[in-house]
C-alpha positions as CSV (number, residue, x, y, z in Angstrom):
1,X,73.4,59.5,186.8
2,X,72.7,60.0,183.0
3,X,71.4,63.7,183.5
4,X,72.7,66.7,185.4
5,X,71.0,70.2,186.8
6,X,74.3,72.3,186.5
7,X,73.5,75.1,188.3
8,X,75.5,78.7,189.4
9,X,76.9,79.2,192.5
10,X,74.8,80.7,195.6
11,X,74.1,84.6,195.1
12,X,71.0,87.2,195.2
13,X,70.1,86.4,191.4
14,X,73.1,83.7,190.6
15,X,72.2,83.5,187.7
16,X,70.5,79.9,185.3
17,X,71.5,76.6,185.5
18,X,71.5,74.0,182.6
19,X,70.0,70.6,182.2
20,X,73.0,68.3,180.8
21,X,73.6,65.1,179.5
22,X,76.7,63.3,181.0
23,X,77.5,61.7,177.7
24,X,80.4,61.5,175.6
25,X,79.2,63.8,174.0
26,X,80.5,67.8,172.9
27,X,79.2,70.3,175.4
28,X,76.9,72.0,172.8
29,X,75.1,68.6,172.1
30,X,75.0,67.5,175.9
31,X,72.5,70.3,176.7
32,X,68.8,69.0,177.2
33,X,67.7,72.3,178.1
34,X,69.6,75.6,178.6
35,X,67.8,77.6,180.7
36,X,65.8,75.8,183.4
37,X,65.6,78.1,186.7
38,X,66.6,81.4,187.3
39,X,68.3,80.6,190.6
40,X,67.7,83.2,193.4
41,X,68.4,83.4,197.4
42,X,68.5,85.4,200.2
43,X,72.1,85.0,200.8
44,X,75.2,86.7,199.0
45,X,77.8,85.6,196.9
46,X,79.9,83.2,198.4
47,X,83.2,83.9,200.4
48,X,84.1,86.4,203.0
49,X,84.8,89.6,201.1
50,X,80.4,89.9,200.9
51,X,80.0,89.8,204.9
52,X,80.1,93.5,205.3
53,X,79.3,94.8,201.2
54,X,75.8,96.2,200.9
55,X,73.2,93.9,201.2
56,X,74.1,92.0,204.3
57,X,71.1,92.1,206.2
58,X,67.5,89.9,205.5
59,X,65.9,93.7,205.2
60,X,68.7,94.8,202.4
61,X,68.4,91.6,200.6
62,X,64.4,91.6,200.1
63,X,64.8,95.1,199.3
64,X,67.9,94.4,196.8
65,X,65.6,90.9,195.1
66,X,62.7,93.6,194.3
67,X,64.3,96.4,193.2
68,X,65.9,94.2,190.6
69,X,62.8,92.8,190.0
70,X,61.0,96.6,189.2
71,X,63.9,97.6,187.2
72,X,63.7,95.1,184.8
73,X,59.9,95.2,184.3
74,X,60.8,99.1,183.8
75,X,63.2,98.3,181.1
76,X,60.7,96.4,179.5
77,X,58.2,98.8,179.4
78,X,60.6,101.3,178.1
79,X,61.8,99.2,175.4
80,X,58.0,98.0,174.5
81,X,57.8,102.3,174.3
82,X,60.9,102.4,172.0
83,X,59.6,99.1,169.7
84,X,56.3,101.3,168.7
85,X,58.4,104.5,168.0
86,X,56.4,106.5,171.1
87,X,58.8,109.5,172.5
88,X,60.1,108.9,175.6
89,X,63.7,108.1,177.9
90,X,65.9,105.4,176.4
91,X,66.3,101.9,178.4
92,X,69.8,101.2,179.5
93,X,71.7,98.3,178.2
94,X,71.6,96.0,180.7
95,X,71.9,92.1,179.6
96,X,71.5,91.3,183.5
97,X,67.8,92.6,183.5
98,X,67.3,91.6,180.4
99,X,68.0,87.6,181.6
100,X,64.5,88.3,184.1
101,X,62.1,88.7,181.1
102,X,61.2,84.9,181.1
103,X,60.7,84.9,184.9
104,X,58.7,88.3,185.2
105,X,56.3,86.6,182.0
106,X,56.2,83.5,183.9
107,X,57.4,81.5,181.6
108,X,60.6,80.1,184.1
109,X,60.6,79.0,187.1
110,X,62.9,80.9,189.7
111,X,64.3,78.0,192.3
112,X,64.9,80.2,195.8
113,X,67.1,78.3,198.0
114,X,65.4,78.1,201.1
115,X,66.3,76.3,204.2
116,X,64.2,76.7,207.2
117,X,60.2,77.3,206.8
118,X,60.2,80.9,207.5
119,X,62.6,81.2,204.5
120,X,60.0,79.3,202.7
121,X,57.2,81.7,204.3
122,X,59.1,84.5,203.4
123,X,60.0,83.0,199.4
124,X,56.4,82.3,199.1
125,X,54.8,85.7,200.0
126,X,57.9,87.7,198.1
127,X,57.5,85.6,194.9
128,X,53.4,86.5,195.4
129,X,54.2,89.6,195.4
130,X,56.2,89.9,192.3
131,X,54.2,87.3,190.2
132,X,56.7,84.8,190.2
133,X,56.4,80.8,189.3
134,X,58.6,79.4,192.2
135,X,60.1,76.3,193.0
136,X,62.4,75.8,196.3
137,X,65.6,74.4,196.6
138,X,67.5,73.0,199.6
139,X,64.5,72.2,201.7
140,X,65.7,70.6,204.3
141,X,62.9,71.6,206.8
142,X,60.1,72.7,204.3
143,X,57.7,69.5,205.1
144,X,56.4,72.1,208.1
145,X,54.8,74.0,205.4
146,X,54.1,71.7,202.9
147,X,50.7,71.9,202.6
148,X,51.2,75.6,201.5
149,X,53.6,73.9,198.8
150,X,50.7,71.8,198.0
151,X,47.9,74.5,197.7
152,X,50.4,76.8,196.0
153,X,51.6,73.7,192.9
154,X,55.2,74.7,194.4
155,X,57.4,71.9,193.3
156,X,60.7,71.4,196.2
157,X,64.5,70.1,195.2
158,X,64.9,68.7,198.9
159,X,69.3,68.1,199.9
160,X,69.7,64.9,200.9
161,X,73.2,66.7,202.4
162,X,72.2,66.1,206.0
163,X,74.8,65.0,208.4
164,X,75.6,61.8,209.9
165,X,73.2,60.6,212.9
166,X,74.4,62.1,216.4
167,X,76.0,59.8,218.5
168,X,74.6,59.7,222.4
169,X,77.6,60.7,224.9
170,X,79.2,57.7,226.7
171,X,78.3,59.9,230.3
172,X,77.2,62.6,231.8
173,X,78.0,64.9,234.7
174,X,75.2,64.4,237.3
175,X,73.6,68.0,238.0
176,X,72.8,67.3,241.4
177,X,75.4,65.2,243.0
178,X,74.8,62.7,246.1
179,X,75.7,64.6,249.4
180,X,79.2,63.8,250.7
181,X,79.2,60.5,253.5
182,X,82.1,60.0,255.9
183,X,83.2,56.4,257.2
184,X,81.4,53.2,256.7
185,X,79.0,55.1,254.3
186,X,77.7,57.2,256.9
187,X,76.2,61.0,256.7
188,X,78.5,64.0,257.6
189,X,77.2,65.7,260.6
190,X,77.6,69.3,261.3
191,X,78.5,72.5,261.3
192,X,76.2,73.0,264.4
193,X,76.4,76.1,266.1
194,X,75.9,76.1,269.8
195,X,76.3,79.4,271.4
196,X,79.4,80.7,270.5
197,X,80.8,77.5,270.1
198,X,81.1,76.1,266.6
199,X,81.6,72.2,265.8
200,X,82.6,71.7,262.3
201,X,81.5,68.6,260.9
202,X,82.7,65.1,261.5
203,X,81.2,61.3,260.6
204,X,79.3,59.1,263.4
205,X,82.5,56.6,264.1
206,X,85.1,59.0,262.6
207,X,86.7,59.6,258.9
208,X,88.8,62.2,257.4
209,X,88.7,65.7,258.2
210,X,89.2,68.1,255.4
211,X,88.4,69.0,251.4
212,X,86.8,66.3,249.7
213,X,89.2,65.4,246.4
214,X,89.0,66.7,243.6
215,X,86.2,65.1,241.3
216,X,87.9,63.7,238.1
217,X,88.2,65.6,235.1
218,X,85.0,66.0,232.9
219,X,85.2,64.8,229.5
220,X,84.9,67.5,227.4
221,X,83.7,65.7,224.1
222,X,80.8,64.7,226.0
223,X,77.1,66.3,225.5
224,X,74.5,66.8,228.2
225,X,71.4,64.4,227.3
226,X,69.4,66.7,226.1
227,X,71.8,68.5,223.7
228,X,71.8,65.5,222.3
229,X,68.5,64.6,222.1
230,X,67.8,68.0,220.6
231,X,70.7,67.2,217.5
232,X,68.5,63.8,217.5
233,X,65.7,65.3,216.4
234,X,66.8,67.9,214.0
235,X,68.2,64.7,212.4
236,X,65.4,63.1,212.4
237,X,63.6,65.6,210.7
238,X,66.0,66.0,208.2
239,X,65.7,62.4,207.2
240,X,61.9,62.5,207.1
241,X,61.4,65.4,205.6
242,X,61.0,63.9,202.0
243,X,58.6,61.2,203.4
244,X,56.4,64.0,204.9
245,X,56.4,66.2,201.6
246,X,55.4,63.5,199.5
247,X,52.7,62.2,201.5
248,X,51.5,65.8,201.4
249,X,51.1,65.7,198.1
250,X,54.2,68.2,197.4
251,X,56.2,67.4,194.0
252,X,59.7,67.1,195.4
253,X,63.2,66.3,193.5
254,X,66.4,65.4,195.2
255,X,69.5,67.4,194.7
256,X,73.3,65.5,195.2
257,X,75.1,69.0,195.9
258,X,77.9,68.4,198.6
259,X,77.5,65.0,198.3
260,X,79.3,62.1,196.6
261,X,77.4,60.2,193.8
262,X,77.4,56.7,195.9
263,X,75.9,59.0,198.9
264,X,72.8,60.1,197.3
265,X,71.5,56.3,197.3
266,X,72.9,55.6,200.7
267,X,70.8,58.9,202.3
268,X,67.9,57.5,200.0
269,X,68.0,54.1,202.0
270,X,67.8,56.2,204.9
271,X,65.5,58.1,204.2
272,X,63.3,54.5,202.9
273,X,64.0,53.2,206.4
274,X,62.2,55.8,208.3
275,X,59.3,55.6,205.9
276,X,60.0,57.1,202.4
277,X,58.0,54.6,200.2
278,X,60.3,53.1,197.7
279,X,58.6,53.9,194.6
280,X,58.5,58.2,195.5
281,X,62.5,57.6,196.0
282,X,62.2,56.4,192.3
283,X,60.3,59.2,191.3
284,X,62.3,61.5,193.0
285,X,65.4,60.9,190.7
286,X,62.8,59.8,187.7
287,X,59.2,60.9,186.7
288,X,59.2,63.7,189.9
289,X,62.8,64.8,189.2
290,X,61.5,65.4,185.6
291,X,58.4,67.0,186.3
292,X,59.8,69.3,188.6
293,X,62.7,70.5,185.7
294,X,59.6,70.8,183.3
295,X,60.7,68.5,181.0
296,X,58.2,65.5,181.8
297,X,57.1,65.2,178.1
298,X,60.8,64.5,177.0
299,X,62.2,62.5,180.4
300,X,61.5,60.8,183.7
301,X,59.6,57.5,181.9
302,X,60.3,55.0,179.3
303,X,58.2,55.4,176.3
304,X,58.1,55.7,172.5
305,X,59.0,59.8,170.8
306,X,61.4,60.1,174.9
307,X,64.5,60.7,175.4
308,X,66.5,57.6,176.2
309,X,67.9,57.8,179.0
310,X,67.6,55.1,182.1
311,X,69.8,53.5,184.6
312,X,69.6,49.7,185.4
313,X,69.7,48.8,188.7
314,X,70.4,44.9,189.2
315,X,67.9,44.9,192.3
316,X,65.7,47.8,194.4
317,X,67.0,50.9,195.5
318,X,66.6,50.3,198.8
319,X,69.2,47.4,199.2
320,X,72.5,48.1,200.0
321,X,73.6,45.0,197.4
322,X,71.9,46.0,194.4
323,X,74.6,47.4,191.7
324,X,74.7,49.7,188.6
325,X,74.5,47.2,186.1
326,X,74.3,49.9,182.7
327,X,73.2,53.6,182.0
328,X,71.7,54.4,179.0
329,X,72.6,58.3,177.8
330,X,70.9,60.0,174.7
331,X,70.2,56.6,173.4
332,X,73.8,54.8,173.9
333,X,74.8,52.4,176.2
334,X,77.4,52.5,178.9
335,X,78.5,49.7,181.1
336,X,79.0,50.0,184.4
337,X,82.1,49.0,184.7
338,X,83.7,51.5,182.9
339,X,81.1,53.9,184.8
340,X,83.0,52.7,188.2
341,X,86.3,53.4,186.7
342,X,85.6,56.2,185.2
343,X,84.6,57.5,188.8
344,X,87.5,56.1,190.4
345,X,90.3,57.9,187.9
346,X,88.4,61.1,188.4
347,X,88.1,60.8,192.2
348,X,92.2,60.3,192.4
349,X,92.8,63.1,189.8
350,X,94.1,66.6,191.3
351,X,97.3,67.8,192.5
352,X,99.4,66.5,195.5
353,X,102.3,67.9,197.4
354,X,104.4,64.8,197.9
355,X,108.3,63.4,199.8
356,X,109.9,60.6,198.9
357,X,113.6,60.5,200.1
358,X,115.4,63.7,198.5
359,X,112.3,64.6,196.2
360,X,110.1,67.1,197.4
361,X,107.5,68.2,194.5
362,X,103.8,68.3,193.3
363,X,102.6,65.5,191.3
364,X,99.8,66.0,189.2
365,X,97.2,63.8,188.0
366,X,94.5,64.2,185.3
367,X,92.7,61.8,183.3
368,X,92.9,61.6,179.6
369,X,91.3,59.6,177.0
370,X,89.7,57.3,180.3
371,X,93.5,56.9,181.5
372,X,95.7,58.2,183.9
373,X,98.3,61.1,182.7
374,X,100.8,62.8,185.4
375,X,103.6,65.5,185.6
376,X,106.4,66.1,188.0
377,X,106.3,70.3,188.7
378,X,109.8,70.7,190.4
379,X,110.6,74.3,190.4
380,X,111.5,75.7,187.5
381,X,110.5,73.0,185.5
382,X,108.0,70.0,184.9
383,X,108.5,66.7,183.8
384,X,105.8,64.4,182.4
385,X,105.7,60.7,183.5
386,X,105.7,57.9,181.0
387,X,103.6,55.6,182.4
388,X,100.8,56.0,185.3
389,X,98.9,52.7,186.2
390,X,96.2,52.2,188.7
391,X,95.3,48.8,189.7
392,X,92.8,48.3,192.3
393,X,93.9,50.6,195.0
394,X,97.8,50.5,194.1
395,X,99.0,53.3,192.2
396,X,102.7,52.9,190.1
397,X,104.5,55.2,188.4
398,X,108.5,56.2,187.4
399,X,109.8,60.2,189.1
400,X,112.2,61.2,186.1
401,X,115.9,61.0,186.9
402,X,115.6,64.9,186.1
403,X,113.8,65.6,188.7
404,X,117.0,64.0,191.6
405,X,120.3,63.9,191.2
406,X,120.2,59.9,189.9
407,X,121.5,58.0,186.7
408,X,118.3,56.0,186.3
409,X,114.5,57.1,187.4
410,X,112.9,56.0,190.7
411,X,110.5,53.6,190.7
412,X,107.4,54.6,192.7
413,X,104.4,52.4,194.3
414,X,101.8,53.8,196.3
415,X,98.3,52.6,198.1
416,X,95.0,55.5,198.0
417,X,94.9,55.1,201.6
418,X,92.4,57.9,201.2
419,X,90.8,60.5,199.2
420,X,93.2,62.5,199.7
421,X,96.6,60.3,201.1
422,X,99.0,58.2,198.9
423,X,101.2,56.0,201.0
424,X,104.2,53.8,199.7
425,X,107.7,53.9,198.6
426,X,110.3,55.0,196.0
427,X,113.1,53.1,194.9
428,X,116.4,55.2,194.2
429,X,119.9,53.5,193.7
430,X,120.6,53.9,197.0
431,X,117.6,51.8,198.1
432,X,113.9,52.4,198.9
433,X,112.6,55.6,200.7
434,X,108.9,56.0,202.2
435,X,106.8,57.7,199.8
436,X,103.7,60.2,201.2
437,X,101.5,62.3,199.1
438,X,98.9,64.5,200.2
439,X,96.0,66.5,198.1
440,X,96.4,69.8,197.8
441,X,93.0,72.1,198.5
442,X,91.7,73.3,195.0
């Protein structure tokens, strides 16, 4: 990626997100374009402290999105009042309203997160109603309206954050089971009733009298077929929504969020494979992706007065071999290989709780000048490390003697098992200890 849509976090009116160039670069000369949407959605701030503040309902937020809406067209006529010296009330101070000029005059786009198509159906005629210029974000399920999209020029940044495909249960419980036989295979007879005699029931050519045994347990990670079949196509759906808005004719984007870098081309193979023709995947992250940001004059194709920017590919995106072979930001060139390395010291960076025989501390790793930095925090104090080396998947580093009760330091070596697991072993003077060193949640 040589471009990114840095956007706020989810809220009513969350605020504008920034078009930015992942260069070298200072922040105040990465930015391509400051404001690009006004980011908007039915759903409250994050985190559990907004589940019972006012608005928590679909009724309180539509009537939250335009009131804000009115007051800040209110404000502007009362400031338009003030400009030409007519007598009136003051406006308020109010920088919050103030940010909704350039989406009341239609000259920004608001992108409304919306899932499902009756959050679309309900963006679409709220955004009407105020006079808005929309786009959609999310999208997982908008291809059901897309020829609304289409008719309306609504451009769609569709997640490619669905889940992995369901897997089918290994068996199921049958929902009408076989009636119980007695010996050789042969059907229970019985109870009869004759009189005020009762037989209870026995097999022709005898068998066992009694409660039959006890069925065996039901495994309760299983899924009854249809459950299944249902999650299926959800999935499915998910997958090929993309395909279906582009061969309506809907501009679409795709947007990484939740997802790891590498996993934006894997769910774009997937999506290929049920049907997404190769060159709209292209143009989703290209000439679409630009289009849909507004910027389509500066970005999205290569040609003379553009910005340069362009990723290499050493074969088509839709095979799992072809490679990063360079990225070209604002005009300078980046090899992949430091790209991949680059990624791989930021993935390990963070803080991890770790043991290794009498040491029990947080080590923390950041990444400085493209290398590896650490500390030791051992309470009260912190100790930096020397050296931190990361070859391949083997991680080596000294714990200062400061940190243990030792006359020399301890010698550490560790494999990234995982994301978020280092495994190995330090070397004290009384001999090696296991090492273990697990992430801590940020």
């Amino acid at each position: 990626f040589a471009l990114a849509l840095a956007a706020p976090p989810r809220g009513f009116l969350a605020g504008q997100s920034a078009l930015v160039a992942l260069g070298d670069r200072p922040r105040r000369d990465s930015i391509v374009l400051a404001r690009a949407f006004l980011h908007a959605s039915f759903d409250g701030p994050e985190g559990r402290e907004w589940d019972h503040v006012y608005p928590h309902t679909l009724m309180g937020a539509h009537a939250h999105l335009r009131q804000a809406f009115l007051d800040a067209r209110r404000k502007r006529e009362l400031d338009s009042r003030a400009e030409r010296g007519a007598s009136g009330p003051r406006a308020a101070f109010d920088q919050d309203l103030d940010a909704l000029g350039p989406a009341i005059d239609r000259k920004q786009r608001v992108l409304w997160r919306a899932d499902t198509p009756e959050d679309v159906d309900r963006v679409l005629r709220l955004a009407n109603e105020l006079g808005l210029r929309l786009a959609v974000s999310d999208a997982r399920h908008a291809a059901k309206l897309a020829p609304l999209l289409r008719r309306e020029r609504i451009p769609a940044i569709v997640s490619l954050a669905w889940g992995p495909a369901p897997k089918p249960a290994l068996r199921e419980t049958d929902p009408a089971p076989p009636p119980r036989k007695g010996h050789d295979g042969l059907p229970l007879l019985g109870p009869f009733r004759f009189g005020s005699f009762l037989f209870m029931p026995c097999s022709i050519g005898g068998g066992r009298i009694g409660p039959e045994p006890a069925p065996p347990a039901i495994d309760s990670t299983q899924e009854p077929r249809a459950v299944f079949q249902e999650r299926e196509r959800k999935h499915k759906g998910e997958v090929t929504n993309l395909r279906d808005l582009f061969l309506a004719g809907v501009r679409v984007a795709v947007s990484s969020e939740g997802l790891e870098p590498h996993q934006v081309r894997e769910r774009l193979r997937e999506a290929i494979k049920e049907g997404l023709p190769e060159e709209a995947a292209v143009g989703a992250l290209t000439w679409d992706g630009a289009a849909v940001l507004g910027v389509e004059k500066r970005l999205g194709t290569l040609e003379p007065g553009k910005l340069a920017f362009a990723t290499v590919l050493t074969g088509s995106l839709g095979d799992e071999k072809t490679r990063v072979k360079l990225v070209v930001v604002d005009g300078e060139r980046v090899d992949a290989e430091k790209l991949e390395d680059d990624a791989r010291l930021a993935r390990l960076a963070g803080r991890f709780r770790f043991d290794a025989g009498p040491v029990h501390a947080v080590l923390l790793l950041e990444v400085l000048g493209g290398k590896l930095a650490g500390k030791i925090e051992s309470e009260p104090v912190s100790f930096s490390l020397p050296e931190v080396k990361l070859e391949g998947e083997k991680l080596s580093f000294a714990i200062p003697k400061g940190v243990f009760s030792g006359k020399n330091d301890a010698r550490t070596e560790a494999l990234w098992v995982s994301a978020d697991v280092l495994e190995g072993t330090t070397t004290f003077e009384d001999g090696p200890k296991a090492f273990r060193a697990t992430r801590e949640p940020r």
